[in-house]
C-alpha positions as CSV (number, residue, x, y, z in Angstrom):
1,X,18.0,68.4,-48.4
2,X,21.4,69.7,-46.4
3,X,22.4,68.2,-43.2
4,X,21.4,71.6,-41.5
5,X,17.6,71.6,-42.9
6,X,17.1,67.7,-42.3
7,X,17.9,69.0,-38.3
8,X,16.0,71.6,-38.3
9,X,12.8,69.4,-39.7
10,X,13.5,67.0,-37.0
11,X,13.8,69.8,-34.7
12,X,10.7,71.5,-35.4
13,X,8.2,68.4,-36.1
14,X,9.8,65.4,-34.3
15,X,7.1,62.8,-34.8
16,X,8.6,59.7,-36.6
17,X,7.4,56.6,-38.1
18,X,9.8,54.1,-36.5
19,X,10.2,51.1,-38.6
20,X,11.9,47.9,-38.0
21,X,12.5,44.5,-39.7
22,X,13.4,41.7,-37.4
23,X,12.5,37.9,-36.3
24,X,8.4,39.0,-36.7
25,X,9.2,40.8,-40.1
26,X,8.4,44.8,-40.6
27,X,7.1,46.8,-37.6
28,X,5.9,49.9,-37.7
29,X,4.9,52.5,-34.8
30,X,4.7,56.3,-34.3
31,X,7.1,58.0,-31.7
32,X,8.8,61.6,-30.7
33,X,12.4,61.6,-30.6
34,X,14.7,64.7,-30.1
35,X,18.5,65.4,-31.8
36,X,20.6,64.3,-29.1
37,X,22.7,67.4,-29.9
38,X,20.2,69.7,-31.3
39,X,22.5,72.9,-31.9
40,X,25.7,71.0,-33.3
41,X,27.2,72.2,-36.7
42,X,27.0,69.9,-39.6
43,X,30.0,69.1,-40.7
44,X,29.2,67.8,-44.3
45,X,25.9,65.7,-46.2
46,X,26.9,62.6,-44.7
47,X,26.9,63.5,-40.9
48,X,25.8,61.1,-38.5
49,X,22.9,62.1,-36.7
50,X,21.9,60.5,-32.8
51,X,18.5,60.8,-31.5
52,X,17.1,60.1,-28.5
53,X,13.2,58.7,-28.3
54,X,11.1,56.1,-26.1
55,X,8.6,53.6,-26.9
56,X,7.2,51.5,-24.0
57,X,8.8,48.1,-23.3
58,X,5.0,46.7,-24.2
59,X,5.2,47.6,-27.6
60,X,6.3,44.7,-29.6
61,X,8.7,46.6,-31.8
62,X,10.5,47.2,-28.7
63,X,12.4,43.5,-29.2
64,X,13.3,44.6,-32.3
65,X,15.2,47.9,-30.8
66,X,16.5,46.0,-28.2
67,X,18.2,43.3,-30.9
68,X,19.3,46.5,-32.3
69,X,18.1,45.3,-36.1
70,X,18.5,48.3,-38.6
71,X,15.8,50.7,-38.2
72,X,14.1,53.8,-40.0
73,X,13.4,56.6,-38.5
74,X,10.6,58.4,-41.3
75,X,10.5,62.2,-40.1
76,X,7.5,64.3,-42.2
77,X,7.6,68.1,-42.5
78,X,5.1,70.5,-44.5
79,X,2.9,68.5,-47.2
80,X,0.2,69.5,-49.8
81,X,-1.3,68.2,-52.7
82,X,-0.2,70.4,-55.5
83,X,-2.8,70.7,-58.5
84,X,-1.5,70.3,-62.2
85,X,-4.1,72.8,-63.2
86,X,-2.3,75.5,-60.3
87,X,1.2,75.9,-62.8
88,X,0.2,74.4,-66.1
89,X,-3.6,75.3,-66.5
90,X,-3.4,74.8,-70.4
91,X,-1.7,71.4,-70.2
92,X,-3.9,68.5,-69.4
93,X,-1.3,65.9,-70.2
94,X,0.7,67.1,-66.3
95,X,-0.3,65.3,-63.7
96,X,-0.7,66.3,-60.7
97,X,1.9,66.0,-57.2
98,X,2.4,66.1,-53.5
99,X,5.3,68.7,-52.4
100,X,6.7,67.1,-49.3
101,X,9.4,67.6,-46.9
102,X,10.7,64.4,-45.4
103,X,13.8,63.1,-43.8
104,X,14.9,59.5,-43.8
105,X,17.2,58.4,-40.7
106,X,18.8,54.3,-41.2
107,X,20.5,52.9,-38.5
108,X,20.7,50.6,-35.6
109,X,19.1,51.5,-32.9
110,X,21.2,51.8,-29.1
111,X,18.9,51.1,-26.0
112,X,19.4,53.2,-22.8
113,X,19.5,52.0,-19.7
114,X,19.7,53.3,-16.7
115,X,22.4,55.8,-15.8
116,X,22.9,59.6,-16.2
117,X,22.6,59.9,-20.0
118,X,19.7,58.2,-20.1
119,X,17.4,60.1,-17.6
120,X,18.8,63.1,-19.0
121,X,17.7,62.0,-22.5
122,X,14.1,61.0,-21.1
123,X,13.6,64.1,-19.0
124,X,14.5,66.1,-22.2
125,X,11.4,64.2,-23.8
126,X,9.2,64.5,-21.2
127,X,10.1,67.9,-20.7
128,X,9.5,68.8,-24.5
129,X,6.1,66.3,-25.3
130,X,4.6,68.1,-21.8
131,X,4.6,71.3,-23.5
132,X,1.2,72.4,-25.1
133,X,1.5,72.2,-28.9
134,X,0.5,75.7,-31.0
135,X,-3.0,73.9,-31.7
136,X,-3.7,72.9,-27.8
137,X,-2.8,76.6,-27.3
138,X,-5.3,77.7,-30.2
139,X,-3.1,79.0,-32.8
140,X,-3.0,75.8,-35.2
């Protein structure tokens, strides 16, 4: 996947499984995050990307992101199972698949604190997980 599809699946789903390994060994937890620059131009494959999420100070993975250990960041677009039978119905020896779209973000993670980046960042999130979603709305 090209730099410019990996931010628009982040873009358009931004649900991630956060994952951390530090002192306590792997945590895992579910959070929202947005691309800190959302309409910037990739430049080339290996592009940094920044994103901006929350989880509350309560969660335990949250010493983790504070020790800034290195973190994935597990973004999932479209899925389905995809039958053997649908593209090779005479071959029985095919198995079957998923067809996924998924992007994988490694890094360490940067707390914000305070100041005017960082309630810009969490009004942006609160701004954007406020918003009914298509199926609230009816229109799954």
């Amino acid at each position: 996947m090209d730099s410019a599809a990996a931010r628009e699946l982040i873009a358009r789903y931004g649900r991630a499984s956060i994952i951390s390994s530090g002192e306590a060994g792997l945590r895992a937890t579910y959070g929202f995050c947005l691309l800190d620059q959302p309409g910037h131009a990739a430049q080339d494959e290996l592009e940094s990307f920044t994103v901006v999420g929350h989880i509350a100070r309560g969660d335990p993975q949250a010493k983790d992101l504070l020790a800034g250990v290195p973190t994935l960041l597990l973004f999932e677009g479209p899925h389905g199972y995809v039958s053997a039978s649908w593209y090779a119905p005479d071959l029985t020896e095919v198995p079957s698949t998923w067809d996924y779209t998924a992007v994988h973000l490694y890094g360490a993670p940067v707390v914000l604190q305070g100041g005017r980046r960082d309630s810009t960042s969490c009004g942006a999130l609160s701004s954007t997980m406020s918003r009914p979603s298509k199926r609230e709305r009816g229109s799954a």
